[in-house]
C-alpha positions in Angstrom: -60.8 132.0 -72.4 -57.5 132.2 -70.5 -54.6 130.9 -71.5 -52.3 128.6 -68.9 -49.2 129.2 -68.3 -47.1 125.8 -68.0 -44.2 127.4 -67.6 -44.0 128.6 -64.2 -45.1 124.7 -62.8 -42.3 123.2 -65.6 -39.5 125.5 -64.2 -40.4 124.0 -60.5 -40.5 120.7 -61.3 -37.0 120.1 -63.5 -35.7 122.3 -60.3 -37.1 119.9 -58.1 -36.2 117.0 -60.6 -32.2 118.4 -60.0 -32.1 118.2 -56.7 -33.2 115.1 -56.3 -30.7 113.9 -58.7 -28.0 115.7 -57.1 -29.2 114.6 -53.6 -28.7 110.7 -55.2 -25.7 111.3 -56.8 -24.0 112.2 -53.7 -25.6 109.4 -51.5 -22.7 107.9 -49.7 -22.6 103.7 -49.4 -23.5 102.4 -46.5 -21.6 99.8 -46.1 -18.5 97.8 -47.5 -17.2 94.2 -47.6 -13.7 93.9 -46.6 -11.3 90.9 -47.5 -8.1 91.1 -45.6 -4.7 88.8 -46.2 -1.3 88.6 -45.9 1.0 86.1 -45.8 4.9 85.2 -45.0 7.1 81.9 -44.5 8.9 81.5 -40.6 12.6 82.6 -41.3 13.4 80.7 -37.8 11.8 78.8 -35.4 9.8 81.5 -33.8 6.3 82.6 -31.4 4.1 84.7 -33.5 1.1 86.9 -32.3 -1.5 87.3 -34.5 -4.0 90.2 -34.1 -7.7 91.7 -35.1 -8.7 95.0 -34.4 -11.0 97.7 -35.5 -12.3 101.1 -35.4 -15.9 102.6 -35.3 -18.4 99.7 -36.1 -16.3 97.2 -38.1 -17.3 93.7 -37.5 -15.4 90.6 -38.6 -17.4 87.8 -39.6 -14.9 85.3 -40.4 -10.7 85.2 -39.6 -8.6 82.4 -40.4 -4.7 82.1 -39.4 -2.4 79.5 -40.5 1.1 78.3 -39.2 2.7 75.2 -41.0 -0.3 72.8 -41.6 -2.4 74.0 -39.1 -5.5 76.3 -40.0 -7.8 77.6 -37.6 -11.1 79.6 -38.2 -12.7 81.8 -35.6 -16.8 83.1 -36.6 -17.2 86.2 -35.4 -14.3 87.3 -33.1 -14.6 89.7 -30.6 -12.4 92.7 -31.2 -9.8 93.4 -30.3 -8.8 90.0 -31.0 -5.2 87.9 -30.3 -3.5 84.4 -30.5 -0.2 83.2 -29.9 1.3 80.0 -32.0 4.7 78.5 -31.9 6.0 78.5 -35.7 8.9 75.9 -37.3 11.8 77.5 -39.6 10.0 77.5 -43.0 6.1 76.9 -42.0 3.8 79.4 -43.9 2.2 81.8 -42.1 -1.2 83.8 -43.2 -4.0 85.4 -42.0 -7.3 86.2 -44.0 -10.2 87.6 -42.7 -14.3 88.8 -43.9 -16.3 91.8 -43.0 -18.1 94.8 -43.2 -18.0 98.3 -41.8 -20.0 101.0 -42.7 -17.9 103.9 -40.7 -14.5 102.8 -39.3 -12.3 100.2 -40.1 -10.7 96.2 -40.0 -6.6 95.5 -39.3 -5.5 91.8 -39.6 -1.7 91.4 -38.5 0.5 89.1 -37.4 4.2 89.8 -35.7 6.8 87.0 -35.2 9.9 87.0 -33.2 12.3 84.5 -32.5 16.3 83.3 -32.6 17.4 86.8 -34.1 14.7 87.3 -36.6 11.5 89.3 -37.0 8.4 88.9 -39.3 5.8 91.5 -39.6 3.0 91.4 -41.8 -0.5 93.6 -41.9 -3.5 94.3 -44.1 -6.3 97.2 -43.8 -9.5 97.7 -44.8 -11.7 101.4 -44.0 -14.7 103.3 -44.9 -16.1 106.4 -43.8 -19.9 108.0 -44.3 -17.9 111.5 -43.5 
């Protein structure tokens, strides 16, 4: 009677087995959540422009901006996105913001001018499948 050799179909399959693994280990993520803020006080009565924008396929789902005691929230925002509001001397300022991109990337900002003074304020969020 012959003898089989196991060796040969072992070899193949832990070879097999490693290269799955490896394959696994160096799956990129697909996607990320991003959750973007930044916030300043008015150092004068001033107009400030907040802006949205992104790269390759980031989405916002949800931006809010605040001067004084006024908040608004904008569901999904076409980007690039803009406002202008008036600010008082003093009112808090902010802008936060929720998404995802998978390859590219998310900027909230806002940038406020007026007698003499300037505020400017940004946050970034990126991923990349590269």
């Amino acid at each position: 009677m012959k003898k089989l050799n196991l060796l040969p179909i072992l070899s193949i399959a832990l070879i097999l087995s490693l290269i799955m693994i490896t394959y696994t280990a160096c799956k990129k993520d697909t996607e990320i959540t991003c959750n973007l803020s930044k916030a300043d006080s008015a150092p004068a009565d001033m107009s400030v422009i907040f802006k949205a924008v992104n790269t390759g396929d980031g989405a916002i789902s949800t931006l809010t901006y605040k001067v004084g005691s006024t908040t608004k929230t904008v569901s999904n925002p076409t980007l690039p996105w803009s406002v202008t509001v008036d600010a008082l001397d003093g009112d808090a300022i902010s802008i936060t913001a929720e998404g995802t991109t998978s390859d590219g990337s998310l900027t909230v900002s806002y940038d406020g001018k007026g007698a003499g003074h300037e505020i400017i304020g940004s946050d970034n969020c990126s991923h990349s499948n590269n």
